[in-house]
C-alpha positions as a printed NumPy array, in Angstrom:
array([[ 92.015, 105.185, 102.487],
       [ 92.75 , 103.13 , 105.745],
       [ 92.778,  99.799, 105.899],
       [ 93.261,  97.401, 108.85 ],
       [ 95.373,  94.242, 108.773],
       [ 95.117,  90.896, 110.868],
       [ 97.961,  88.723, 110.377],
       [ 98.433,  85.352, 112.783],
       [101.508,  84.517, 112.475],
       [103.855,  81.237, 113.392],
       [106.517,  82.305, 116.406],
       [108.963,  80.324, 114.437],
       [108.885,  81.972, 111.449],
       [108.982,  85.661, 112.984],
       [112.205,  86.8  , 111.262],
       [110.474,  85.86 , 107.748],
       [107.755,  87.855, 108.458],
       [109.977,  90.878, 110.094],
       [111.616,  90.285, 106.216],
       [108.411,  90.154, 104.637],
       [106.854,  93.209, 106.557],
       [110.075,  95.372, 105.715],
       [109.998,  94.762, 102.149],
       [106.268,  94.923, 102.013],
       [106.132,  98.665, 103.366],
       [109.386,  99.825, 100.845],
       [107.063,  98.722,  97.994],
       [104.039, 100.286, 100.002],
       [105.852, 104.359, 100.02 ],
       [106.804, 103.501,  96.188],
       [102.494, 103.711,  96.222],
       [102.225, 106.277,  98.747],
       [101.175, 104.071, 101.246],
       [102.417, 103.892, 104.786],
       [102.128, 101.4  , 107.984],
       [100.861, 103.741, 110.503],
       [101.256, 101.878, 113.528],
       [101.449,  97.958, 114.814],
       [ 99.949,  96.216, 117.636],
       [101.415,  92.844, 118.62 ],
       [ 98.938,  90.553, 120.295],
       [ 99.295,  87.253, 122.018],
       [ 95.664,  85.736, 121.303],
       [ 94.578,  83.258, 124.118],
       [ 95.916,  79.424, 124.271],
       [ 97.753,  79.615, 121.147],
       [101.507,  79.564, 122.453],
       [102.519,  79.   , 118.637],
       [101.1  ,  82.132, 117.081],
       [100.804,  85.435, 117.451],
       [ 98.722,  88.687, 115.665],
       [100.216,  91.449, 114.787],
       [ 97.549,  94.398, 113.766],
       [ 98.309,  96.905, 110.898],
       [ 96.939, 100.074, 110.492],
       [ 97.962, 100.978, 107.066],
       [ 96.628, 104.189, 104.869],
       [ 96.909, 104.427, 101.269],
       [ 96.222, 107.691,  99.362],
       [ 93.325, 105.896,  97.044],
       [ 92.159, 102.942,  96.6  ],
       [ 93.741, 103.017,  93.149],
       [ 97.512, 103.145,  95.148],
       [ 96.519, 100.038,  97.479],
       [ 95.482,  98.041,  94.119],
       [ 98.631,  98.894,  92.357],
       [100.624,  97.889,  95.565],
       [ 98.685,  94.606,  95.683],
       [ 99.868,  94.104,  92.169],
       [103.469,  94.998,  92.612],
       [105.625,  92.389,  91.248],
       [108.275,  93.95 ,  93.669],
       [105.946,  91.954,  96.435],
       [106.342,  88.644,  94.809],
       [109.803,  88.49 ,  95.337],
       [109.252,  87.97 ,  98.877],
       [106.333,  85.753,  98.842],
       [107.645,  82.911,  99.915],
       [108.528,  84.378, 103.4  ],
       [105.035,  85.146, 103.68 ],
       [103.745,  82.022, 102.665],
       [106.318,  80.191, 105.239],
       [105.343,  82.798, 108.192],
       [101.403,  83.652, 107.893],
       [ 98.677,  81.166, 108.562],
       [ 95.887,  83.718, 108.2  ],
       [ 95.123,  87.472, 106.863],
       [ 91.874,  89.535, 107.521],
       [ 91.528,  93.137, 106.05 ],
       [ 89.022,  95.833, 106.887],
       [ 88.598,  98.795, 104.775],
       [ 87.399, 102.015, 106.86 ],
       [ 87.487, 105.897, 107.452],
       [ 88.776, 108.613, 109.888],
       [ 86.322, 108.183, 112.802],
       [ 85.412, 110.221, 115.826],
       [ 88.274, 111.142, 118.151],
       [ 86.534, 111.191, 121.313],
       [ 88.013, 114.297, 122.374],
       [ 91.866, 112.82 , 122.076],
       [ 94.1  , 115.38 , 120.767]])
């Protein structure tokens, strides 16, 4: 399973999220799950915020659910709570590669 992440996050509180984030995917591998990659965007006229883009793959949907429901995860909540102001998630599949090798 892949799933994408959209976090917008406060500039002040980066170092709680960096904390947040590192915990997060050491709870993730305990589920088989991995952060695949990261994309940092600066979205337009929002000097306070950024985005920072997951792309995260789980090997079920059954792993991402137990993740979710971790208790390991609440232990660190509060960073997340302090640093994100907003989450979206996608759910998706392997798609074409466009002839990229």
């Amino acid at each position: 399973m892949i799933l994408i992440a959209i976090l917008t996050v406060r500039k002040e509180a980066q170092e709680k999220f960096r904390a947040f984030e590192a915990h997060a995917a050491a709870v993730m591998k305990m589920h088989g799950g991995r952060i695949e990659r990261t994309i940092v965007v600066a979205p337009d006229g929002s000097p306070d915020v950024f985005r920072e883009i997951h792309v995260v793959t789980f090997p079920s949907a059954q792993a991402f659910a137990e993740y979710r429901n971790d208790p390991r995860l609440g232990q660190v909540a509060h960073l997340r709570e302090d640093s994100v102001l907003n989450t979206e998630i996608f759910l998706g599949e392997e798609g074409p590669t466009y002839g990229a090798s």
